[in-house]
C-alpha positions in Angstrom: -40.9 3.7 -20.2 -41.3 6.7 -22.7 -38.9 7.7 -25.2 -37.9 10.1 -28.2 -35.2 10.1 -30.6 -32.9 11.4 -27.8 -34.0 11.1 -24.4 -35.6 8.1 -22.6 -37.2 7.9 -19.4 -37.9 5.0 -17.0 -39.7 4.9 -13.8 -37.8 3.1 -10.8 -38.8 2.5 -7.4 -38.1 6.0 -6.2 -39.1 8.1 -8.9 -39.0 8.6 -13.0 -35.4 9.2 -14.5 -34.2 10.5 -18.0 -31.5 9.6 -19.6 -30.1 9.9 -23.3 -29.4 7.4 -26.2 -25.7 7.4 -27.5 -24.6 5.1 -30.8 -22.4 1.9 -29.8 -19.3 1.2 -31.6 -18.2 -1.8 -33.8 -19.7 -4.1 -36.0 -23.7 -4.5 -35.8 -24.4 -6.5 -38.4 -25.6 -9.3 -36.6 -28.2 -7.9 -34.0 -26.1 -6.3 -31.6 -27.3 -3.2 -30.1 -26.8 0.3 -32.2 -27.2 2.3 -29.5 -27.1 2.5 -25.7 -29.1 4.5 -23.7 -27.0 5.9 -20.2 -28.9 6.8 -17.1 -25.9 8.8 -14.7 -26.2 9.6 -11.4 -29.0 8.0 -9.6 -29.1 8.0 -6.5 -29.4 4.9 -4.8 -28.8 5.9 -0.9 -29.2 9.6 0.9 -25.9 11.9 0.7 -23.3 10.8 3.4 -23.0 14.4 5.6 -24.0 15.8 8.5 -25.8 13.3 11.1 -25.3 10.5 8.0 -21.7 11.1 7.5 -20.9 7.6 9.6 -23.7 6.3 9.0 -25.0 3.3 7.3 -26.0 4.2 3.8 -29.8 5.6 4.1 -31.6 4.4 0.3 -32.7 7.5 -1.4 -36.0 9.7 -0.6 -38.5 9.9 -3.3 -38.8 12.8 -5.6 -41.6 13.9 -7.7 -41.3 14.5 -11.5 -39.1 13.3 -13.8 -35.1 13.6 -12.9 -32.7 14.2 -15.2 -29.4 11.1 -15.0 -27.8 13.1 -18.0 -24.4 13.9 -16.1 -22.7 12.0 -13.5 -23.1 12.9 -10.0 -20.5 13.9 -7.3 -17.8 11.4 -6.5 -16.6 10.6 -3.4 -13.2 10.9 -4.7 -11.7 14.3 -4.1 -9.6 15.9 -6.4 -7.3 14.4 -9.1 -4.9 12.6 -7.1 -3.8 10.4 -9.9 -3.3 7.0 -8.6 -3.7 4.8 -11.7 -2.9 6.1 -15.4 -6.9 5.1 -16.0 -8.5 8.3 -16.4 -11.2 8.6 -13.2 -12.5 11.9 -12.9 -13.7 13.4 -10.0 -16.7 15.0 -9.1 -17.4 17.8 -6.5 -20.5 17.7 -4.2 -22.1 15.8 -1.1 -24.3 13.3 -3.2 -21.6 11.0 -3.7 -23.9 7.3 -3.2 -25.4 7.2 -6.8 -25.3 4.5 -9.5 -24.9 4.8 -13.7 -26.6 2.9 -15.8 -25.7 1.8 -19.3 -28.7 -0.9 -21.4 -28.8 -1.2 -24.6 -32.9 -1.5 -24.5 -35.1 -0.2 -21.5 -37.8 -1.9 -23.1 -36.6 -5.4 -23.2 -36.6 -7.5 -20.4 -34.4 -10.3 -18.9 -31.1 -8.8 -20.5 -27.8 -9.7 -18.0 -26.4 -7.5 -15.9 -22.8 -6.5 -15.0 -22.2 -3.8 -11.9 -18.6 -2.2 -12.2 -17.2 -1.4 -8.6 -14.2 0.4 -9.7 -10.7 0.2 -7.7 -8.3 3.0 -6.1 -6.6 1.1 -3.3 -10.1 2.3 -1.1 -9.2 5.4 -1.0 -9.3 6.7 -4.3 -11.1 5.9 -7.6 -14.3 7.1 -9.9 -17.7 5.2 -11.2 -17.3 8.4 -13.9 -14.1 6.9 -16.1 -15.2 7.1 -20.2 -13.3 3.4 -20.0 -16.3 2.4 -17.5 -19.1 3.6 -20.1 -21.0 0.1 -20.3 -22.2 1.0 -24.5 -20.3 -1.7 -25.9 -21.4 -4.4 -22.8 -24.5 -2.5 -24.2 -23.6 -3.5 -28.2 -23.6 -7.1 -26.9 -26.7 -7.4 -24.7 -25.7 -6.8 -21.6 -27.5 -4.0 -19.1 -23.9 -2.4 -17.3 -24.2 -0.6 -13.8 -21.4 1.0 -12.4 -21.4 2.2 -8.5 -20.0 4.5 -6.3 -19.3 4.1 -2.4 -17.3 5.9 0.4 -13.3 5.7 0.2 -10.8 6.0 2.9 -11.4 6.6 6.3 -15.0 8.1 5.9 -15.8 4.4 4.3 -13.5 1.5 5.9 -12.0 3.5 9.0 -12.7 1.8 12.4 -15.2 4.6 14.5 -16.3 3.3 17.6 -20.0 4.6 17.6 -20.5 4.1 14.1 -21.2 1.1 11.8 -18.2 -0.6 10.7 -16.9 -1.2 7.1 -19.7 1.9 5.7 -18.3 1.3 2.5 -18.8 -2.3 1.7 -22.3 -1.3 3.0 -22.5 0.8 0.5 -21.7 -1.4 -2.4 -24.6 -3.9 -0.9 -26.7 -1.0 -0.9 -26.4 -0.2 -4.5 -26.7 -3.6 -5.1 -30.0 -4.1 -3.7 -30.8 -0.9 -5.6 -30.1 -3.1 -8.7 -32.3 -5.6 -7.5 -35.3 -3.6 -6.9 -35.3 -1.5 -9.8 -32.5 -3.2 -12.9 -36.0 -4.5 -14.4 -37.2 -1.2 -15.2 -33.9 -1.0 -17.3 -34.5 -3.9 -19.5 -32.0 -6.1 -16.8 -32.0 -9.5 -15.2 -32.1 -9.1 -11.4 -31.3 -13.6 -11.0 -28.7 -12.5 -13.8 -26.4 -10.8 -12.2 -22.3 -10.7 -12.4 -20.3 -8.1 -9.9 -16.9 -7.2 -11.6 -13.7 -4.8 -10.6 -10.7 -4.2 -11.1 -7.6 -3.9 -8.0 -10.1 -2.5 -5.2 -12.9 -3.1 -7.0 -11.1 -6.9 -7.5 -11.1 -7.5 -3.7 -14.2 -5.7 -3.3 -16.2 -8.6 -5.4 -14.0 -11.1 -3.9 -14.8 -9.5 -0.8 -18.6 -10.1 -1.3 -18.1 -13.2 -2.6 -17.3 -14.6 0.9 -20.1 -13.0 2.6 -23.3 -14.8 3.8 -25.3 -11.7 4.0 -25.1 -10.6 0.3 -25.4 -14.4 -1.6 -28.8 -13.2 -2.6 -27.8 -10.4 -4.6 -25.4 -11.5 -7.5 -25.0 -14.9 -9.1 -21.3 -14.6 -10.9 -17.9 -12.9 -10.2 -15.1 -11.7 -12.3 -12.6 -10.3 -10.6 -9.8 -8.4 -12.5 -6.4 -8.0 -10.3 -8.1 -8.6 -7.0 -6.4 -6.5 -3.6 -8.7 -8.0 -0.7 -7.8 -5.8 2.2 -9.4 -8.3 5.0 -8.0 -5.7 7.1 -7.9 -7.1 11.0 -9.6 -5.0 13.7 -6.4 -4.4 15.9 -4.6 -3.0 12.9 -8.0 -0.9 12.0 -8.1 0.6 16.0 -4.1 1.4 15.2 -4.8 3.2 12.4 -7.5 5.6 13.5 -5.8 6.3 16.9 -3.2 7.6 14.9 -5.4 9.7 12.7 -7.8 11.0 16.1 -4.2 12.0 17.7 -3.3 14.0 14.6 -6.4 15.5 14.2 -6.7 15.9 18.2 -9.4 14.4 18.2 -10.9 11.3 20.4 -10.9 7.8 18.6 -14.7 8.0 18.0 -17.8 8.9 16.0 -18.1 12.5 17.6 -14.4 13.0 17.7 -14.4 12.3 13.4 -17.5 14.6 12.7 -15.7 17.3 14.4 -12.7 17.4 11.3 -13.8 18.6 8.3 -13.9 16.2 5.2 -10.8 18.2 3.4 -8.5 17.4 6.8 -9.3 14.5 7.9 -8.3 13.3 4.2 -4.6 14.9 4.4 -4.4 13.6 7.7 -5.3 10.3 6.5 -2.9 10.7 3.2 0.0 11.3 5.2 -0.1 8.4 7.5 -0.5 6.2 4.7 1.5 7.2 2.2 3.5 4.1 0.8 7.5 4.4 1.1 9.8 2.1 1.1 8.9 0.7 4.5 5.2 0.9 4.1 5.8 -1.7 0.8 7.3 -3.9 3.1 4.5 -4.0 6.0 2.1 -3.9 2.9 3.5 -7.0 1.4 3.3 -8.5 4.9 0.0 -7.4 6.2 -2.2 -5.8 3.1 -3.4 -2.3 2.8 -3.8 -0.2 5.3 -7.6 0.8 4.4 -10.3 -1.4 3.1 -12.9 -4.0 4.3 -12.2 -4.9 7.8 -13.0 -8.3 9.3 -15.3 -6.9 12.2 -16.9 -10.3 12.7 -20.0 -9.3 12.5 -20.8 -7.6 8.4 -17.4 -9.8 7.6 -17.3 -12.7 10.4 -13.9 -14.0 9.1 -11.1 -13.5 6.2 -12.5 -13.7 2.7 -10.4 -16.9 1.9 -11.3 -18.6 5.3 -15.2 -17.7 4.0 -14.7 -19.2 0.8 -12.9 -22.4 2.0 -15.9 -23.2 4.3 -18.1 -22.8 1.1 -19.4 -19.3 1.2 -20.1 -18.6 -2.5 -19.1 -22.0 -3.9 -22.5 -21.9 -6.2 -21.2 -18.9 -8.0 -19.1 -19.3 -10.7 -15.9 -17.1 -10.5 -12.8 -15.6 -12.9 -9.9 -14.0 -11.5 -7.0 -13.1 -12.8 -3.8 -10.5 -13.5 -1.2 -9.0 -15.0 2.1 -10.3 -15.0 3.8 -7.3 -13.8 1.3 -5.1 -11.9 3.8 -3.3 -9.5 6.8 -3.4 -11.6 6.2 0.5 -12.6 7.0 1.0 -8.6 10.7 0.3 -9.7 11.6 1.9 -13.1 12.8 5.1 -11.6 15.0 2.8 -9.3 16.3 0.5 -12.4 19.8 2.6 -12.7 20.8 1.6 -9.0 19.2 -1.7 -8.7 21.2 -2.8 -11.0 24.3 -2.8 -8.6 22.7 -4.4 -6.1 23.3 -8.4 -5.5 19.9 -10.7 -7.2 20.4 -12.4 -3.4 20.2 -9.8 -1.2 17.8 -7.4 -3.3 15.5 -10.6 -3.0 16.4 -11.2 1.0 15.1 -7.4 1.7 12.0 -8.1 -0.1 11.2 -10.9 2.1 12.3 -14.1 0.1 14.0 -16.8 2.0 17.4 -17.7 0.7 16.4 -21.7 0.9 13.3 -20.0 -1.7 15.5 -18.0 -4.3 16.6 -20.3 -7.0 13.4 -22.2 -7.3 12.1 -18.2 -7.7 14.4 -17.1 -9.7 14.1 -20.2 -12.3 10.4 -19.6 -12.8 11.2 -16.1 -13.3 14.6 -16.5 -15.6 13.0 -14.9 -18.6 12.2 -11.5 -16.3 15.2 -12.0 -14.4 17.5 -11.5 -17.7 16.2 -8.0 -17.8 17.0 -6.8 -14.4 17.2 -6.4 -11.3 13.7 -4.0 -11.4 12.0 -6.0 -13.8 12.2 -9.1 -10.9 11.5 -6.9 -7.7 8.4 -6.1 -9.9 7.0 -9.5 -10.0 8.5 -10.4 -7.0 5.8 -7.8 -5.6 3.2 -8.6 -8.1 3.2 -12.7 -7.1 3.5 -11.3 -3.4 0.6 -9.2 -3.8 -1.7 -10.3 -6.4 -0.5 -13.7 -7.9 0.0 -15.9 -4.7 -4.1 -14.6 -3.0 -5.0 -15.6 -6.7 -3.7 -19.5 -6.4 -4.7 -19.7 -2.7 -8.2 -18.4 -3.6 -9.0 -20.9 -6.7 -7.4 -23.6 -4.5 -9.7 -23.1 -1.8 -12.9 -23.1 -3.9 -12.2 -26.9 -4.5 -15.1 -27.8 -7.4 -16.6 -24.9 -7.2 -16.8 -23.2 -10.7 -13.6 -21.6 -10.9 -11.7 -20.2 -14.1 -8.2 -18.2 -13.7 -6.4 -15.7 -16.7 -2.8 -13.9 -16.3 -2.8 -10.7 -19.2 0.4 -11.0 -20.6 0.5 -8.8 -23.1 3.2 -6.0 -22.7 2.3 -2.5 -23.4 3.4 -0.7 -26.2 4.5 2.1 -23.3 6.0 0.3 -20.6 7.1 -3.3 -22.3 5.5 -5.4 -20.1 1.8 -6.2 -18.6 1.3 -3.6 -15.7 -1.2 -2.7 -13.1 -4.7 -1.1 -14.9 -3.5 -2.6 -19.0 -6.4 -5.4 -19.2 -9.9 -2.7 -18.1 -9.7 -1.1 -21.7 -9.5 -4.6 -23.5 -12.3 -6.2 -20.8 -14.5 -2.9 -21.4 -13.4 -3.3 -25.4 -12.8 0.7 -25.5 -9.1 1.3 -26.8 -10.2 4.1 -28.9 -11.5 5.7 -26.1 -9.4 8.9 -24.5 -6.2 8.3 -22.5 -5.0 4.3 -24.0 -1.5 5.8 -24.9 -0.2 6.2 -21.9 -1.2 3.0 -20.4 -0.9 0.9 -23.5 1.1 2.2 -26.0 0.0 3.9 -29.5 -1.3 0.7 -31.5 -2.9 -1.7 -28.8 -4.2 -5.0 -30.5 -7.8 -4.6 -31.1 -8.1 -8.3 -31.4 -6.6 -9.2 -28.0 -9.2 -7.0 -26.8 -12.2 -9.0 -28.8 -10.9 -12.0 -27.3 -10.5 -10.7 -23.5 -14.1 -8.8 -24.2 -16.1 -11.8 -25.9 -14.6 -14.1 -23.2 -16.5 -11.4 -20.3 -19.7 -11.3 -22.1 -19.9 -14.9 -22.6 -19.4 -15.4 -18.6 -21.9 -12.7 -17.9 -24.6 -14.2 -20.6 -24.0 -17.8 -19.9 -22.2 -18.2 -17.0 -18.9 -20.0 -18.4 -15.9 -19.4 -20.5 -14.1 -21.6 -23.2 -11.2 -22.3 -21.1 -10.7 -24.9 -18.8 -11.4 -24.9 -15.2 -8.9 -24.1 -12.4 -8.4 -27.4 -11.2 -7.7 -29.6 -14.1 -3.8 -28.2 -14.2 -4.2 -24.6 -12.5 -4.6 -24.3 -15.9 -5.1 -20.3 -16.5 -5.9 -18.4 -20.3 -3.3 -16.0 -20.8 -4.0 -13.4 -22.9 -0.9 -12.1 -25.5 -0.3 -12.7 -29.0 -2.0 -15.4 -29.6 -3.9 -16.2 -26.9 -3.3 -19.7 -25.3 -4.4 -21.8 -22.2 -1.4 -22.8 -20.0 -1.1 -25.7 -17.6 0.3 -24.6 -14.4 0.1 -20.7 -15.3 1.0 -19.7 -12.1 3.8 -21.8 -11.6 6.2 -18.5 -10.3 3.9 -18.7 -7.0 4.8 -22.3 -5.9 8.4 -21.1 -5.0 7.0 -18.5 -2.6 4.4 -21.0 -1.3 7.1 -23.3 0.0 
């Protein structure tokens, strides 16, 4: 390692890279890093086009001298399509398989590591959001890594001729990167926790409850988890109906003949979510992600993990109360005519089900028809894989949080409101809209110091899963509640 007062440089296992020191924020009176040094966009595998489009990632040729990792790469995400209100930035070119890393001192050695896989529903998403800059992980020891990997079709869609599930194969690539070169960067490679947040949720879940990859991370959080555990017949459906649009065959040389820019319309359109996509969403998962191909993923993540895959790695999961209740506020107006009964019978919620349902949920109920088809979807989508996952890990380490807090925008706890306060950054660009004008900087030193205590030591001060399903909900004040998820038992009956 070399350094001056503004650059560093560090040699990894392909070649030398320079990055640039940046202050931390917040208090460093006792120790904590002052500054951070960030190494963007090295690439860990070849760029996916041409001949390696649908291919299995290819790790990165050599190169000579010293390369600069001063601004972030390309991004596989095209565009701005604005799925989440986090601000994820997208980045043209064909180098999209590159890793950023954030550590607070090359020079040091066994620091622990967090790698960021960020969400997007698979198809969209960014490793270059300012809320994803890992400086104040940095301020409090921790070496952060954040990755990218294919989205959409080009990295879950079933090709025959081509390797299946190209984009979890990415995120094991960059993974191995880590362990082959996180050293150099003052980083652990036996200390290592894999985090995200929606995708990037089921995508370490998804990992989790893999044989092949046990090797390559020792702890889990997993923020909003989506597992997609997509099943092969609905995969083949799927790109059948994306070859006959394109007019195309269902197959590797069929896909390389439509250009990048088509095949993603193509794909947009036939899984855009309306109303009767929610439903077969609610019943079946989304339509892109991780498919269980029985060979990279032999079975369903939560069959995996109630055999035992993973059960030596301590895990956090958790949500927000209302992730999907946004999907309704343009809808509140004529929801509110429509009978509680049969607004919950069209969702999917048996009559013999509703008043259990509707008395765990009286206190959103009271505001409205909107507010409870919100968490009616948010327990159908994210609360009830949450109980049925801790459940299934039996002893195993196991630690569960709801974020309660409600924005300052919105007036409840949405989809995307706890990343800021786990990455401690709500003066960084774009809170407002998400969180209101005065989020509480001290819910976000709890939910922030609770992370970096799992990553460091591998625990939290809450207690575990099964003693209660008790969870740590995060509001003003934060509190540990037995039986947290209670609202999920009605729809597990």
């Amino acid at each position: 390692m070399t350094q001056d007062s503004q650059y560093v440089e560090v040699q990894t296992a392909a070649g030398r890279v320079r990055g640039a020191w940046r202050p931390t924020t917040g208090s460093t009176g006792d120790g904590r890093a002052a500054r951070s040094a960030a190494f963007l966009g090295i690439p860990f595998a070849e760029a996916p086009v041409g001949p390696l489009r649908f291919a299995a990632p290819l790790p990165a040729a050599p190169w000579a001298g010293v390369r600069d990792a001063l601004e972030f790469a390309p991004t596989a995400q095209r565009g701005d399509p604005g799925v989440t209100l986090i601000p994820e930035p997208s980045v043209p070119g064909d180098a999209t398989l590159n890793v950023n890393v954030f550590t607070p001192d090359p020079g040091a050695a066994g620091l622990p590591v967090l790698v960021w896989i960020h969400g997007g529903g698979f198809y969209a998403g960014s490793p270059a959001s300012p809320w994803y800059d890992g400086r104040n992980f940095n301020r409090d020891g921790v070496v952060t890594v954040t990755l990218s990997y294919r989205l959409g079709f080009d990295g879950f869609g079933w090709i025959d001729g081509a390797p299946s599930n190209r984009g979890v194969r990415d995120w094991i690539a960059a993974l191995e990167w880590v362990q082959q070169n996180i050293a150099a960067f003052g980083g652990d490679p036996a200390r290592v926790t894999i985090a995200g947040q929606s995708a990037g949720g089921g995508a370490v879940l998804t990992l989790l409850g893999m044989p092949a990859t046990q090797h390559l991370f020792h702890r889990v959080w997993s923020l909003s988890g989506a597992l997609a555990d997509v099943a092969p017949d609905r995969a083949r459906t799927l790109a059948e109906g994306l070859a006959a649009a394109a007019g195309v065959s269902a197959d590797r040389e069929g896909f390389a003949s439509v250009p990048e820019e088509r095949l993603l319309a193509l794909q947009q359109k036939l899984t855009a979510l309306d109303a009767g996509a929610l439903g077969e969403m609610l019943d079946l998962g989304l339509p892109l992600g991780p498919v269980v191909d029985g060979d990279l993923i032999p079975r369903p993540t939560r069959e995996s993990l109630a055999a035992g895959v993973g059960a030596d790695k301590p895990l956090v999961l958790g949500t927000t109360d209302d992730e999907f209740t946004m999907a309704f506020s343009d809808a509140a107006n004529k929801l509110r005519w429509v009978p509680r009964g049969m607004l919950l019978r069209r969702m999917g919620l048996r009559r013999e089900q509703q008043k259990a349902y509707l008395a765990a949920n009286a206190d959103v109920a009271a505001l409205g028809n909107a507010r409870l088809a919100g968490r009616y979807v948010t327990d159908r989508m994210f609360r009830t894989a949450l109980v049925d996952i801790a459940g299934r890990r039996g002893d195993a380490p196991t630690w569960a949080y709801r974020f309660s807090w409600p924005s300052g925008t919105f007036g409840f706890a949405e989809h995307c409101l706890d990343v800021p306060f786990f990455f401690d950054c709500l003066d960084g660009p774009a809170i407002q809209p998400l969180a209101g004008p005065h989020p509480p900087q001290a819910l976000a030193d709890a939910v922030h110091a609770d992370a970096v205590d799992f990553v460091v030591d591998a625990g939290v001060g809450w207690p575990q899963w099964r003693e209660n399903g008790t969870a740590r909900v995060y509001d003003e004040p934060v509190r540990d509640v037995p039986n947290a998820y209670a609202s999920v038992a009605a729809l597990r009956g």
